[in-house]
N, CA, C and O atoms as a Tinker XYZ file with bonds, in Angstrom:
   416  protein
     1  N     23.760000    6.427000  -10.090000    73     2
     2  CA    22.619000    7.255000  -10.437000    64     1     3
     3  C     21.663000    7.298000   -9.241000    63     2     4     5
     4  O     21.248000    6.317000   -8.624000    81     3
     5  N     21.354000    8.684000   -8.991000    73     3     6
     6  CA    20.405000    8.835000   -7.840000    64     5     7
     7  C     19.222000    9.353000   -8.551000    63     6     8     9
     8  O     19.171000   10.381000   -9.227000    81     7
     9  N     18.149000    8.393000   -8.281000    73     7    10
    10  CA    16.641000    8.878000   -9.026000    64     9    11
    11  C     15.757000    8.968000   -7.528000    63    10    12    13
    12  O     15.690000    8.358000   -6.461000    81    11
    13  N     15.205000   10.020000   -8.133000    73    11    14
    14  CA    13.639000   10.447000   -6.339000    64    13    15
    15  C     12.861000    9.739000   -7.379000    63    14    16    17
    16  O     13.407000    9.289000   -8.387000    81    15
    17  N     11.442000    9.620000   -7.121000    73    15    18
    18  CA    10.276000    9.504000   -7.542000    64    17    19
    19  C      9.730000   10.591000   -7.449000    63    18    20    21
    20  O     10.166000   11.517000   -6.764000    81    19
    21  N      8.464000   10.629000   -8.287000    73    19    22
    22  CA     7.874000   11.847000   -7.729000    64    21    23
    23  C      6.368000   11.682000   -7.821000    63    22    24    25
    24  O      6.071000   10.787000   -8.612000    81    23
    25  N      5.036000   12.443000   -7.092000    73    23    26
    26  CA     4.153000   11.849000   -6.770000    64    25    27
    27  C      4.170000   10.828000   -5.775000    63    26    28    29
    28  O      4.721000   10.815000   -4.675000    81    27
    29  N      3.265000    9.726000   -6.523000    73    27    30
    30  CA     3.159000    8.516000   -6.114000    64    29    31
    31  C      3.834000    7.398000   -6.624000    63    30    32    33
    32  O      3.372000    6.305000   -6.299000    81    31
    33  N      4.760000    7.419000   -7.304000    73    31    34
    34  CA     5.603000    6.720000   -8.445000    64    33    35
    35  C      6.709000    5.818000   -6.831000    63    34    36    37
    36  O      6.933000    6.328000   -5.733000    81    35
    37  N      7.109000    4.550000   -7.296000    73    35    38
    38  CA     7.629000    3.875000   -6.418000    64    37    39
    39  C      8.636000    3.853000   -7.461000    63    38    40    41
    40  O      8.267000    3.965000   -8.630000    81    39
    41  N     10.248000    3.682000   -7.091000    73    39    42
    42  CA    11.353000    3.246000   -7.135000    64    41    43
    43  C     11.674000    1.403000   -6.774000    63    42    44    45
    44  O     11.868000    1.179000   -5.579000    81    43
    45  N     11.700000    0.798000   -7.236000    73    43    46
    46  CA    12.058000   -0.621000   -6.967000    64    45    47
    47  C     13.323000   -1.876000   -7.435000    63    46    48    49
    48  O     13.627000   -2.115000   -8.603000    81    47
    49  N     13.556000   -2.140000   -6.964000    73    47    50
    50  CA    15.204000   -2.960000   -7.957000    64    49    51
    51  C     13.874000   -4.416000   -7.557000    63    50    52    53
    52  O     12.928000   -4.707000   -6.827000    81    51
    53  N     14.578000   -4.819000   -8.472000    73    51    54
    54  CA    13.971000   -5.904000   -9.077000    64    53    55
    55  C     14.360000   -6.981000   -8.777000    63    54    56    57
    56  O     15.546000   -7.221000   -8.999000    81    55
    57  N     13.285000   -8.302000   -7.999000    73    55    58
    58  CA    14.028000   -9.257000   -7.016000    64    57    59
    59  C     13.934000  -10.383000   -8.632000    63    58    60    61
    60  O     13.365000  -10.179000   -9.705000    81    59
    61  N     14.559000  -11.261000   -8.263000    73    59    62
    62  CA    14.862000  -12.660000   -8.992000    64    61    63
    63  C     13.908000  -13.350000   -8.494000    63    62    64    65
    64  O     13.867000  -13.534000   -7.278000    81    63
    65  N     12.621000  -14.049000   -9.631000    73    63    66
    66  CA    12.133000  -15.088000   -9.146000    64    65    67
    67  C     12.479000  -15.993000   -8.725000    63    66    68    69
    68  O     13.110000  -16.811000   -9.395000    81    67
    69  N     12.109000  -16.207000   -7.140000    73    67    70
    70  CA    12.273000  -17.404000   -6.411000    64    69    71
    71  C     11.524000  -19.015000   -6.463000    63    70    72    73
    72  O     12.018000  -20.070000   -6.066000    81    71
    73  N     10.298000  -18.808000   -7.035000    73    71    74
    74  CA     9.931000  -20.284000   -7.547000    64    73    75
    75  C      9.282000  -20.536000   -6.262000    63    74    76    77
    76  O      8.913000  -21.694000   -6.063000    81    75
    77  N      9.053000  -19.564000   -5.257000    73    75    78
    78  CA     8.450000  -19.802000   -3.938000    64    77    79
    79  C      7.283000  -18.826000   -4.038000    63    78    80    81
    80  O      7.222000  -17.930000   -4.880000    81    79
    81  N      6.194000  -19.121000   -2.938000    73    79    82
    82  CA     5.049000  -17.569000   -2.543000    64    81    83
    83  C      5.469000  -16.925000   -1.691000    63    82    84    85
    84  O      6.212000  -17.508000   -0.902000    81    83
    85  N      5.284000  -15.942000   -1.539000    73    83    86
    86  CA     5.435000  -14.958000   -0.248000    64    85    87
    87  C      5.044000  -15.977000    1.054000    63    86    88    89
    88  O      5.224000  -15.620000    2.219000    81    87
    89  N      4.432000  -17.414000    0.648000    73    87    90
    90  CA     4.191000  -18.006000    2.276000    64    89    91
    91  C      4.803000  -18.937000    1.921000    63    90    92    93
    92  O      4.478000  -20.032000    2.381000    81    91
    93  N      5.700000  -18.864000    1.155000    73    91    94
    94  CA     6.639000  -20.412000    1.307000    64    93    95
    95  C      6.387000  -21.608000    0.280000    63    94    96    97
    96  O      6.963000  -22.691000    0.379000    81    95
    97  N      5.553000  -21.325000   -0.619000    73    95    98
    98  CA     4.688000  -22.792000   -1.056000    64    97    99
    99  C      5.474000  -22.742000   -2.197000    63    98   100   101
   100  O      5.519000  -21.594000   -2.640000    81    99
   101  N      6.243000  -23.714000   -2.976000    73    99   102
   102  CA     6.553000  -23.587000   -3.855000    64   101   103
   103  C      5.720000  -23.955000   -5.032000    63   102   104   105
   104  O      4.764000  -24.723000   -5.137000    81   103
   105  N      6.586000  -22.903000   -6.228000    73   103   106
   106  CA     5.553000  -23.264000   -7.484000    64   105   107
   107  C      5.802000  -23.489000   -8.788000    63   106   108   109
   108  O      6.473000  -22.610000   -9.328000    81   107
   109  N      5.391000  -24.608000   -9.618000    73   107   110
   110  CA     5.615000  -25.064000  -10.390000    64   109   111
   111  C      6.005000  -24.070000  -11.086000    63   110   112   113
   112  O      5.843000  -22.884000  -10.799000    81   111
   113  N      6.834000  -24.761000  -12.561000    73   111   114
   114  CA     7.291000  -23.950000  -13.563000    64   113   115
   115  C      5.818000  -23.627000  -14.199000    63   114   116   117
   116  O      5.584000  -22.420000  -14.152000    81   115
   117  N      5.119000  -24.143000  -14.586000    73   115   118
   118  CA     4.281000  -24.049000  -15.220000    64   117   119
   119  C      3.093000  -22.983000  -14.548000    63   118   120   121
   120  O      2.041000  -22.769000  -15.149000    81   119
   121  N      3.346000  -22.482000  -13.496000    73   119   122
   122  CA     2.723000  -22.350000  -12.625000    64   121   123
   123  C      2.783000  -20.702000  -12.290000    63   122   124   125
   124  O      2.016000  -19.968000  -11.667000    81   123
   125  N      3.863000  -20.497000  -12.888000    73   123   126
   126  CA     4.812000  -19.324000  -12.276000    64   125   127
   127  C      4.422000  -17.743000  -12.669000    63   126   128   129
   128  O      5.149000  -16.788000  -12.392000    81   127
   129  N      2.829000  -17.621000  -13.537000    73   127   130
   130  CA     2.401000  -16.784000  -13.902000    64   129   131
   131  C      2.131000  -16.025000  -13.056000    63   130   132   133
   132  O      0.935000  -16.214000  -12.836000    81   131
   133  N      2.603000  -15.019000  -12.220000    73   131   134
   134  CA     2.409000  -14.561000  -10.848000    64   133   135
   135  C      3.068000  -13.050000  -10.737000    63   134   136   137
   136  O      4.123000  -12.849000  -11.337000    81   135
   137  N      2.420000  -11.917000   -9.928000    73   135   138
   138  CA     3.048000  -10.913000   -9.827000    64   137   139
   139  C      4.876000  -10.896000   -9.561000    63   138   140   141
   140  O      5.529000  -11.925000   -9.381000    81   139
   141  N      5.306000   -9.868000   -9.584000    73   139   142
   142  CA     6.961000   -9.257000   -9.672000    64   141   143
   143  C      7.086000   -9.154000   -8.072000    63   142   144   145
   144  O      6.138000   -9.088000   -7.290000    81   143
   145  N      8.280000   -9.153000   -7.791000    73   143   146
   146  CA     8.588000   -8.727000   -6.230000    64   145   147
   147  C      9.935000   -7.966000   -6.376000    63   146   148   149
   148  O     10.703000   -8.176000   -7.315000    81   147
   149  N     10.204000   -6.938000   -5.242000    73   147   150
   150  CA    11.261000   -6.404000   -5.098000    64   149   151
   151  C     11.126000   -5.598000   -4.246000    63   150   152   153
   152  O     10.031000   -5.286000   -3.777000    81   151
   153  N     12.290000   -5.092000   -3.878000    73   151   154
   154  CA    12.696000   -3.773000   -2.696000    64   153   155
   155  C     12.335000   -2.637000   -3.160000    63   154   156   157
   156  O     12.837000   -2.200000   -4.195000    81   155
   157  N     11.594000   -2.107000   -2.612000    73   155   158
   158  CA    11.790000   -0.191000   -2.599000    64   157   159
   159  C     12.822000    0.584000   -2.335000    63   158   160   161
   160  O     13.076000    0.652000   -1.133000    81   159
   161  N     13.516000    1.201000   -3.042000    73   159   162
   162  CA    14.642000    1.663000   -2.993000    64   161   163
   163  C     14.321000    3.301000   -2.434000    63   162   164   165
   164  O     15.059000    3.866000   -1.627000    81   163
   165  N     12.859000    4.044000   -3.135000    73   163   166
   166  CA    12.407000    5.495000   -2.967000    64   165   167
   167  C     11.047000    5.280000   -3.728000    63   166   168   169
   168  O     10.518000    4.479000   -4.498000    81   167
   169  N     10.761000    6.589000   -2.993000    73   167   170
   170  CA     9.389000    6.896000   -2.655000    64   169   171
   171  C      9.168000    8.005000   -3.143000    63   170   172   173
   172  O     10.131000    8.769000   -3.208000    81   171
   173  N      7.893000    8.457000   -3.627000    73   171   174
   174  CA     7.209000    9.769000   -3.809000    64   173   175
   175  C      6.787000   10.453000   -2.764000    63   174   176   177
   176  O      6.575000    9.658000   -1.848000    81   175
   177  N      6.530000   11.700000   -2.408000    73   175   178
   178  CA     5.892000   11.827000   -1.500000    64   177   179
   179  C      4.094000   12.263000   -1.565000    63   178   180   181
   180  O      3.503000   12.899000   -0.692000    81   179
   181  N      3.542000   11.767000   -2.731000    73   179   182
   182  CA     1.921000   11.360000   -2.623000    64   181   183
   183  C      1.585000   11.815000   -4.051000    63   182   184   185
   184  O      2.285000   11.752000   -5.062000    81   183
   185  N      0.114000   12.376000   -3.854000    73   183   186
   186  CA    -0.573000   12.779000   -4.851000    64   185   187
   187  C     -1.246000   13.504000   -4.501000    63   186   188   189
   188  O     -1.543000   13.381000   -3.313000    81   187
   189  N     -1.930000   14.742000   -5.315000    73   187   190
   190  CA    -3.024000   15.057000   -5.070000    64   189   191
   191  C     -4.703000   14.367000   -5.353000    63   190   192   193
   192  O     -4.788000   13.852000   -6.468000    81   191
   193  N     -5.597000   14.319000   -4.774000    73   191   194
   194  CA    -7.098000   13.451000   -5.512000    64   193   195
   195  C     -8.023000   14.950000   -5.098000    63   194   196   197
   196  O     -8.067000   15.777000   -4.187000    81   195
   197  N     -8.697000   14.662000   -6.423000    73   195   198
   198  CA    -9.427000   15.634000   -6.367000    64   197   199
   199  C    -11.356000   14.827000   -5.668000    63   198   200   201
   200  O    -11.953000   13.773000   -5.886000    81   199
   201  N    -11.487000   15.377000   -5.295000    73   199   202
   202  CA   -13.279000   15.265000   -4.455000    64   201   203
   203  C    -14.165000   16.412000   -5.790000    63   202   204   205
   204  O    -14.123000   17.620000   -6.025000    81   203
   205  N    -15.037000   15.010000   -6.508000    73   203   206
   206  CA   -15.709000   15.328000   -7.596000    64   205   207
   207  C    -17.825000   15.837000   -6.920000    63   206   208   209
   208  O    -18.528000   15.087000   -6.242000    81   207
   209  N    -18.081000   16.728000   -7.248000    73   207   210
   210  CA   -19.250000   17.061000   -6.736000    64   209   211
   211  C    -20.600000   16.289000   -8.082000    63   210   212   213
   212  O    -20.123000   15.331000   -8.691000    81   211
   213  N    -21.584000   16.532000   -8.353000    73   211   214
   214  CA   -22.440000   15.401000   -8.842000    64   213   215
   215  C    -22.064000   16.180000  -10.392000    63   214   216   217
   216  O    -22.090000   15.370000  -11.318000    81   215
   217  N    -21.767000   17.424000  -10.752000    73   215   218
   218  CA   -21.633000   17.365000  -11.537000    64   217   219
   219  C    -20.121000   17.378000  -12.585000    63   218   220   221
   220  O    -19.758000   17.985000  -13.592000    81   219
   221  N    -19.476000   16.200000  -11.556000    73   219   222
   222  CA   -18.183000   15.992000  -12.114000    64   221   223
   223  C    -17.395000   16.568000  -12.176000    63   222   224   225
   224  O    -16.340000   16.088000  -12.590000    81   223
   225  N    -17.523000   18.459000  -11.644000    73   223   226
   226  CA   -16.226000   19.411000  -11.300000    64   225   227
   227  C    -15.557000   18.879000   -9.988000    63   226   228   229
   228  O    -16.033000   18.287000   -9.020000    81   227
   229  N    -14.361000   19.270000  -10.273000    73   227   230
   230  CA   -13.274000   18.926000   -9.295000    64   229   231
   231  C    -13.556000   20.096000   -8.051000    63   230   232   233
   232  O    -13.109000   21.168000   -8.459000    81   231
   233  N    -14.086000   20.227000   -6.820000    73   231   234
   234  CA   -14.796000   20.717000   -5.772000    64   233   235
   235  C    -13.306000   21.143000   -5.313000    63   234   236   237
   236  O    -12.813000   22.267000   -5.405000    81   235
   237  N    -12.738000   20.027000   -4.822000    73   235   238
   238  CA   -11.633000   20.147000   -3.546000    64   237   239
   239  C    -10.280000   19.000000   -3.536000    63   238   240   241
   240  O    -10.298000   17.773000   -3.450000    81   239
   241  N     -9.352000   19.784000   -3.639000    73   239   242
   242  CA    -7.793000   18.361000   -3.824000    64   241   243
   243  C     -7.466000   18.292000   -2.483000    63   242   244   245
   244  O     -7.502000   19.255000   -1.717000    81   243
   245  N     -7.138000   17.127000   -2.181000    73   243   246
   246  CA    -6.882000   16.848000   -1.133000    64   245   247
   247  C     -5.553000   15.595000   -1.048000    63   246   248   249
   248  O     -5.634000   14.503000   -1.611000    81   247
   249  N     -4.269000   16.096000   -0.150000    73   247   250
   250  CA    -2.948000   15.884000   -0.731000    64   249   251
   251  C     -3.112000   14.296000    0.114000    63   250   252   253
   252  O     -3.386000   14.151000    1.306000    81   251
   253  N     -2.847000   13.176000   -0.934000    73   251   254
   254  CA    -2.811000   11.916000    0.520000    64   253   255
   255  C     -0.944000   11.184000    0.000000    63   254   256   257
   256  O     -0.390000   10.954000   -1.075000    81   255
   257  N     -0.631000   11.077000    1.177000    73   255   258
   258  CA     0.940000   10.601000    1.827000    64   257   259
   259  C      0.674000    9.088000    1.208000    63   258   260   261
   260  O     -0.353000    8.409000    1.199000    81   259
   261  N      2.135000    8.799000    0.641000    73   259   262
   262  CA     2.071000    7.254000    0.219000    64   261   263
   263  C      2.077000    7.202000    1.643000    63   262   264   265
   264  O      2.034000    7.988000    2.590000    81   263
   265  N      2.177000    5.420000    1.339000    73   263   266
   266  CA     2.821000    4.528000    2.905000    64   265   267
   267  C      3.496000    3.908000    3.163000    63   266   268   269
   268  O      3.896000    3.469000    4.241000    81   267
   269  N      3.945000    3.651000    1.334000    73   267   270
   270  CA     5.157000    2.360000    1.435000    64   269   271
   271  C      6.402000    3.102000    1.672000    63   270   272   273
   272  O      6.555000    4.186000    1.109000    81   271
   273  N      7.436000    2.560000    2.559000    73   271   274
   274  CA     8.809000    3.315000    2.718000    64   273   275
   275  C     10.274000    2.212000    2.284000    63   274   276   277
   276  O     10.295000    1.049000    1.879000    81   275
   277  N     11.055000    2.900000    2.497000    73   275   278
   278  CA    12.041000    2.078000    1.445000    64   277   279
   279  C     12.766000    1.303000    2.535000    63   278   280   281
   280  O     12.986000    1.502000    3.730000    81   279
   281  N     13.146000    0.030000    1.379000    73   279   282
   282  CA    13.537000   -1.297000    2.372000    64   281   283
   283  C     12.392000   -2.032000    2.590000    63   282   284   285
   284  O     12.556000   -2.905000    3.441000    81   283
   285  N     10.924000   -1.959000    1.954000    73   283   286
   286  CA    10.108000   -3.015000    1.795000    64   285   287
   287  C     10.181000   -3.712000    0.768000    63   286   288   289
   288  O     10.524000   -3.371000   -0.364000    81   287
   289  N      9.758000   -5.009000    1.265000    73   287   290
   290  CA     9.540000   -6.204000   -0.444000    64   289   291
   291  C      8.270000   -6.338000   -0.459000    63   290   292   293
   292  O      7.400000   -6.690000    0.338000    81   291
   293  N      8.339000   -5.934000   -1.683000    73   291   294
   294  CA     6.838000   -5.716000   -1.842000    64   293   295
   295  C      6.106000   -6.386000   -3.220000    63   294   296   297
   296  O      6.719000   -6.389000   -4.287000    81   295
   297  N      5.179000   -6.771000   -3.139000    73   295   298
   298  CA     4.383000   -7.406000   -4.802000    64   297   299
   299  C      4.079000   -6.461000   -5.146000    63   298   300   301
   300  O      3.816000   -5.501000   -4.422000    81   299
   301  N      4.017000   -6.506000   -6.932000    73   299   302
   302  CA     3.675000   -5.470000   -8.148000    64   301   303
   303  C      3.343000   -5.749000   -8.997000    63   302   304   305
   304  O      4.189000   -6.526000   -9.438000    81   303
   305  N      2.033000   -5.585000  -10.137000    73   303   306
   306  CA     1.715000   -5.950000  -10.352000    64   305   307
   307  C      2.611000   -5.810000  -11.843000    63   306   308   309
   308  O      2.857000   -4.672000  -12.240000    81   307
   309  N      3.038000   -6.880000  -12.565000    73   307   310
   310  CA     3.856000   -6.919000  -13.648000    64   309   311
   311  C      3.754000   -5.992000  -14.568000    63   310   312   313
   312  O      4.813000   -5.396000  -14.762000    81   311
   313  N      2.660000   -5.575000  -15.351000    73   311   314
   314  CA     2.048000   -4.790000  -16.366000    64   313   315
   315  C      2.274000   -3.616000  -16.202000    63   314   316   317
   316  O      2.318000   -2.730000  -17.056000    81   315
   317  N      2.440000   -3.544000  -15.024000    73   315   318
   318  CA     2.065000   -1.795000  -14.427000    64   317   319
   319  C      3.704000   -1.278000  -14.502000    63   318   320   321
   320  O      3.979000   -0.138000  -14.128000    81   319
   321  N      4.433000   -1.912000  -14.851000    73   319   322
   322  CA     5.810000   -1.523000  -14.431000    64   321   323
   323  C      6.928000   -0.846000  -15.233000    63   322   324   325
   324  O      7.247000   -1.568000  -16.177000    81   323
   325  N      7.567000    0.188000  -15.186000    73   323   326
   326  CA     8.362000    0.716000  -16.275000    64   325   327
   327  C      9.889000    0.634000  -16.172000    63   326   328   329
   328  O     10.434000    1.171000  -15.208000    81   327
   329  N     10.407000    0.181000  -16.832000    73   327   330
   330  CA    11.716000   -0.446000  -16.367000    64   329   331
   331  C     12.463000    0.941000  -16.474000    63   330   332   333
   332  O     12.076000    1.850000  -17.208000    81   331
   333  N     13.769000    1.014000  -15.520000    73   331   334
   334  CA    14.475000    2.157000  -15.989000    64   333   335
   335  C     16.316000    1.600000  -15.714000    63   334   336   337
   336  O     16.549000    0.446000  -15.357000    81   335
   337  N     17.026000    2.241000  -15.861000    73   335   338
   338  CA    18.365000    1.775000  -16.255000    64   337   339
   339  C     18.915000    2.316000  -15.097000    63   338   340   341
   340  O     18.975000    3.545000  -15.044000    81   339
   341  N     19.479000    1.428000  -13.821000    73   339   342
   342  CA    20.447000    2.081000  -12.776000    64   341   343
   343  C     21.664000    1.667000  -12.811000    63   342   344   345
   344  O     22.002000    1.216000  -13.906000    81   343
   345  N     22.548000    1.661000  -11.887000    73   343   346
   346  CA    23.990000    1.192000  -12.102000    64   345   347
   347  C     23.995000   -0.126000  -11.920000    63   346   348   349
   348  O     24.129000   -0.542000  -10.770000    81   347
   349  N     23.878000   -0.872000  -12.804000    73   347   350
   350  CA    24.683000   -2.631000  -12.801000    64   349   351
   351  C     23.415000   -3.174000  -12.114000    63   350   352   353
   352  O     23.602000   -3.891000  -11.131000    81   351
   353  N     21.882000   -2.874000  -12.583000    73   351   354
   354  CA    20.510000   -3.504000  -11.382000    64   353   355
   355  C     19.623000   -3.127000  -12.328000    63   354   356   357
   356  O     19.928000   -2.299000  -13.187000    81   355
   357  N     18.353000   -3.738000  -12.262000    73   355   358
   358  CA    17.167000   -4.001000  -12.925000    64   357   359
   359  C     16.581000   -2.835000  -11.876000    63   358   360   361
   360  O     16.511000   -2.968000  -10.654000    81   359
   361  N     16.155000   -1.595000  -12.690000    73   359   362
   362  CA    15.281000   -0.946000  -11.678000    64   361   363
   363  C     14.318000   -0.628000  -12.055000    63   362   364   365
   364  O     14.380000   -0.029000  -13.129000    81   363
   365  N     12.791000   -0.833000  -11.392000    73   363   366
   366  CA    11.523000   -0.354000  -12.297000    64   365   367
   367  C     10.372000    0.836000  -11.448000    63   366   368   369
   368  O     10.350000    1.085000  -10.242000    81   367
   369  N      9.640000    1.320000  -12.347000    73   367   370
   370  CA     9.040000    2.410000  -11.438000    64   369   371
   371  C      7.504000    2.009000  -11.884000    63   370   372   373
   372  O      7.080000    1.743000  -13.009000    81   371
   373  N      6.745000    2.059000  -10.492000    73   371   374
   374  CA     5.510000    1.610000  -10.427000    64   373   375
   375  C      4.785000    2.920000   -9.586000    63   374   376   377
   376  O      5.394000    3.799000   -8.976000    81   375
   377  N      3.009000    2.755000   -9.768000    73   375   378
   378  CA     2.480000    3.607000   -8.829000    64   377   379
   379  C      2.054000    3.209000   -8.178000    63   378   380   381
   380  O      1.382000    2.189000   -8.328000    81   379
   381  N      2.317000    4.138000   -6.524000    73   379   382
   382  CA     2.194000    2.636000   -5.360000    64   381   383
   383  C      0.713000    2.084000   -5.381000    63   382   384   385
   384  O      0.597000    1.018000   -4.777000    81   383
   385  N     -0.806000    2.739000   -6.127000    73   383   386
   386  CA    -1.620000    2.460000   -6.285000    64   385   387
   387  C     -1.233000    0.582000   -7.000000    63   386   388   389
   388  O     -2.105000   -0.171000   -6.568000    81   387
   389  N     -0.438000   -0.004000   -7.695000    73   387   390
   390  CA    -0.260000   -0.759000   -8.419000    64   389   391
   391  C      0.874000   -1.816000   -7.965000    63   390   392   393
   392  O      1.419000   -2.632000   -8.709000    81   391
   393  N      1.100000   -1.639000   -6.657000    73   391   394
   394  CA     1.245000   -2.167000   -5.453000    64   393   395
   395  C      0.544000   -3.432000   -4.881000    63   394   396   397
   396  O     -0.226000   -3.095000   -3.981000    81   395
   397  N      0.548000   -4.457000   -5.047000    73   395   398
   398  CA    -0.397000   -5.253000   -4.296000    64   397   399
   399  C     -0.439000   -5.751000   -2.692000    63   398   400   401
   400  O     -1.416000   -5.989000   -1.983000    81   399
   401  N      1.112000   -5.821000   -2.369000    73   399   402
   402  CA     1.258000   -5.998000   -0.641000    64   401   403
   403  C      2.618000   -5.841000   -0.705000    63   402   404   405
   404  O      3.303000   -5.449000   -1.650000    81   403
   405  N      3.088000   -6.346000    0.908000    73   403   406
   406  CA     4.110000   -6.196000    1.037000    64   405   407
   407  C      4.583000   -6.725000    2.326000    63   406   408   409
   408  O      3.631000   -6.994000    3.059000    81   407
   409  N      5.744000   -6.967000    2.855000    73   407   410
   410  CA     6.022000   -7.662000    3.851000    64   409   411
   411  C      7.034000   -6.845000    4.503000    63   410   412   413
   412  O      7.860000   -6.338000    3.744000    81   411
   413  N      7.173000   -6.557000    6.010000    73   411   414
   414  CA     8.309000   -6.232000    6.775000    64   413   415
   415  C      9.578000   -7.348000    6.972000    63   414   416
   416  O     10.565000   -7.048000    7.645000    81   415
């Protein structure tokens, strides 16, 4: 199955908790209440945001480019995440707003 994203919507397969931090520290079981990690598999290519004037009409959209690109591991924030069904893999779709970091 080949899925795009669309918007700002991230594509991600879903890593296996490692019981480690992104800096190495390991962490208790008890401990382990902590954002999701995984690869980006695909990307959206953005959103529109609209520029609100004082009386709350939408003035002007203005198109902004994600940044995350695929083949990053990246943190997410658990809640935010919608699982979807790929071939034989845990795959979930997030908005990269809901993104917390990420590592090369």
């Amino acid at each position: 199955m080949k899925l795009q994203p669309l918007h700002d919507w991230v594509l991600i397969r879903a890593g296996e908790p490692s019981g480690k931090s992104f800096g190495g520290i390991i962490i208790p079981d008890s401990a382990q209440e902590k954002p999701e990690e995984g690869e980006v598999l695909a990307v959206g290519a953005g959103r529109l945001v609209g520029d609100k004037d004082s009386k709350e009409k939408v003035k002007k959209k203005t198109f902004v480019k994600t940044t995350l690109k695929p083949g990053e591991h990246i943190l997410y924030e658990k809640h935010a995440a919608r699982e979807v069904e790929g071939d034989d893999e845990d795959l979930v779709l997030v908005r990269e707003e809901d993104v917390l970091g990420y590592r090369q």
